[in-house]
N, C-alpha and C positions, 0 to 999 in steps of 0.2 A: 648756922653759918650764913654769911651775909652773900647770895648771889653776887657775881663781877656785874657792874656798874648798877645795883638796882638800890635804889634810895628806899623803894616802899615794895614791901612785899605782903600780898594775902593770901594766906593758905588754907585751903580747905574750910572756908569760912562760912555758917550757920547760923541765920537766924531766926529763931521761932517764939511767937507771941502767939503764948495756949496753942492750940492746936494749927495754927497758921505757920506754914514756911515761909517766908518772907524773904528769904536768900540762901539757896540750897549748894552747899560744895563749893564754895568761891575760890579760886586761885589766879591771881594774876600778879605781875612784879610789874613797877615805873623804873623806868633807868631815869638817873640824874640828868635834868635838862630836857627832858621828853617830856611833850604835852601829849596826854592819853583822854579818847573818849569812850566814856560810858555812855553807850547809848543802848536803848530798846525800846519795845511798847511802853503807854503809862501802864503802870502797877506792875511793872517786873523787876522792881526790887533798884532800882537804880540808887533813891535817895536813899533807903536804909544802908543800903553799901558805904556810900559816901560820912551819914551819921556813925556806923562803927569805925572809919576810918577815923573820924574827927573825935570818938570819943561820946557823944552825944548817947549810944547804946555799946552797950557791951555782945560780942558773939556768942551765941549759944554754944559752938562749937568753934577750933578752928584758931588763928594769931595773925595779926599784922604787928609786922614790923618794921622800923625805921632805921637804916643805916646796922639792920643787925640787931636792934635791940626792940625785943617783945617791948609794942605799945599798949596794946588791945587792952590789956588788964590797968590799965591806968586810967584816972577821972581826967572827962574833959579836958579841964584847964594844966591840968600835965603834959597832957596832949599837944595842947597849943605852946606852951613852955618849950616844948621840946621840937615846936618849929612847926606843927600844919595849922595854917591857916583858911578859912573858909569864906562864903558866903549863902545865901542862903535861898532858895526859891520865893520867898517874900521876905521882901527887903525888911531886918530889923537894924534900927538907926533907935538912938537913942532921942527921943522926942523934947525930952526938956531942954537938949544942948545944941547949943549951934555947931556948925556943919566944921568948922577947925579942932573943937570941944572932943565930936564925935572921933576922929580922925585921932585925935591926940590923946584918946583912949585906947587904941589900937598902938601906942608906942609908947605908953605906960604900962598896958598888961598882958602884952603881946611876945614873943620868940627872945626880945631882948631889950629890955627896958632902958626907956629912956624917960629923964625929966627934964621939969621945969625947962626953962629953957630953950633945952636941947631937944624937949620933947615938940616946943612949939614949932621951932625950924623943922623938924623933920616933919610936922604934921602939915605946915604948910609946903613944902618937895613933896608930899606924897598928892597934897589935893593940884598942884601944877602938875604932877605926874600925870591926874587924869584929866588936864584942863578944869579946874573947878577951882584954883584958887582966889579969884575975884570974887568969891562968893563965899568966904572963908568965915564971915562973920553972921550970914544968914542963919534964919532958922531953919531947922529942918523941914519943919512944915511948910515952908515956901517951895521949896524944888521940884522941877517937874519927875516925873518915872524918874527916867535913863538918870537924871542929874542924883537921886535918890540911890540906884544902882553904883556909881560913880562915888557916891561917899563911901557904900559899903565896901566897892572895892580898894579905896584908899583908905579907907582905917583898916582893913587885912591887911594891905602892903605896909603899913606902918607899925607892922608887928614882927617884919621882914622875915614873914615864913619861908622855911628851906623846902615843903612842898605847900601850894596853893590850890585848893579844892574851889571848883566853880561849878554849883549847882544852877544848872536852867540859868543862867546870868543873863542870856540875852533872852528870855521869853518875854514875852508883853512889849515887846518893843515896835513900834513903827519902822516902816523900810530904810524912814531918814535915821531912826535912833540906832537901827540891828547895823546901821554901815557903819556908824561912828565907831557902836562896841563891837565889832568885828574888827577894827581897825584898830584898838586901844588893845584886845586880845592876841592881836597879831604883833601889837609894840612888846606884850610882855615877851609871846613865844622867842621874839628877836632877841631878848635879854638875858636869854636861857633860863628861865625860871623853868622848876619842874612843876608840871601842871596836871590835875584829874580833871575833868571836864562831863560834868552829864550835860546834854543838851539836845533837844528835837530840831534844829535848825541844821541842814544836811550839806545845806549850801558850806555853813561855817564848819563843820565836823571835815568837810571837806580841805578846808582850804588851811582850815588852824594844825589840827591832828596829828601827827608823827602814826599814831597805831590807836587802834580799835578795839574793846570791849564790848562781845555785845550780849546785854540780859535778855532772856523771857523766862515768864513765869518764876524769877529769881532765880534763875542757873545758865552761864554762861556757855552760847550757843555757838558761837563764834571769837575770832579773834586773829587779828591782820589789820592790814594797812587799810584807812579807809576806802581806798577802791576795790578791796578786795573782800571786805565786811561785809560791803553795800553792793555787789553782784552777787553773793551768796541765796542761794535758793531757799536755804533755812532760813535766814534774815529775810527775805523777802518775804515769804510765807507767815514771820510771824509782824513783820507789820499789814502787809495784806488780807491774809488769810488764805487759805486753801486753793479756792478758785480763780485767785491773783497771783498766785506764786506759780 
């Protein structure tokens, strides 16, 4: 049965490759229109969370589901079909296509299909969405980082996912590039987009965040508002260690 307001739920969710847990007992729900971070140490299971939500792997144990309806057991592109959209810790952009091309693959085979067209206007409102529509006819290979990040996030908006998965999006960014995409992250949360968000940038977990998830060693240790995650003496301890906490 579908929890009141929760779009995305994970239940008791299990990942293990051979002998490696990778994500032990997972449960957590998104309510619609809440941006949620996954945050913890690197290697505590963040990304694989994020790829069973997307489809990417299957749970060894355990169901997500979406508005009620078991996703888990579904491929990928079922997945995205039925509305989550992602990104990805290293940007993949499609290399042979320019950067309106890229974008307008994201609204040909994305949540709700659009053509010819109707596919081209929406692909260029999605690259003005992120400021990059003057650029609409570049190659990919010209763009700096963030401008590279910036396609990827407008070809997922142009798939107009009903939830949008943001892994590490802002990592690798300069002070000038993490203010823009703080800023462009901050336009979606305003838009009510429901949002997962892994990310090591505290400042941003801060200020973006509605509520908190938090991994180590793949089992969720915590869970609350980001000020209330991030005074936790267990969250402290496990990004510290011992002698810091």
């Amino acid at each position: 049965m579908r929890q009141s307001g929760a779009i995305l739920s994970v239940k008791g969710v299990t990942k293990r490759f051979g002998g490696l847990v990778a994500v032990s007992n997972m449960s957590f729900d998104v309510a619609e229109h809440e941006m949620v971070g996954v945050i913890g140490p690197n290697g505590s299971g963040k990304t694989t969370m994020m790829n069973m939500i997307s489809g990417a792997f299957k749970p060894s144990e355990g169901r997500i589901s979406m508005k009620g309806r078991v996703i888990s057991d579904l491929p990928a592109q079922r997945i995205a079909r039925e509305g989550v959209g992602r990104t990805f810790q290293l940007v993949r952009l499609l290399p042979g296509l320019s950067v309106l091309e890229n974008v307008k693959a994201g609204a040909v085979f994305g949540h709700r299909k659009r053509w010819g067209r109707e596919a081209d206007d929406f692909a260029h409102d999605m690259l003005d969405r992120v400021g990059l529509d003057a650029m609409s006819h570049a190659p990919v290979s010209s763009l700096t980082y963030i401008d590279q990040k910036r396609v990827e996030l407008a070809r997922t908006l142009a798939g107009e996912p009903e939830i949008l998965l943001l892994d590490e999006w802002l990592a690798g960014l300069n002070p000038t590039e993490l203010e823009t995409g703080v800023e462009l992250i901050h336009a979606l949360r305003d838009e009510g987009r429901t949002v997962v968000m892994v990310e090591h940038v505290m400042d941003a977990i801060r200020s973006l965040c509605d509520r908190c998830v938090v991994m180590s060693s793949g089992a969720k240790i915590a869970e609350g508002s980001p000020d209330e995650v991030l005074s936790n003496r267990e969250v402290i301890r496990a990004y510290l260690g011992d002698d810091d906490a």
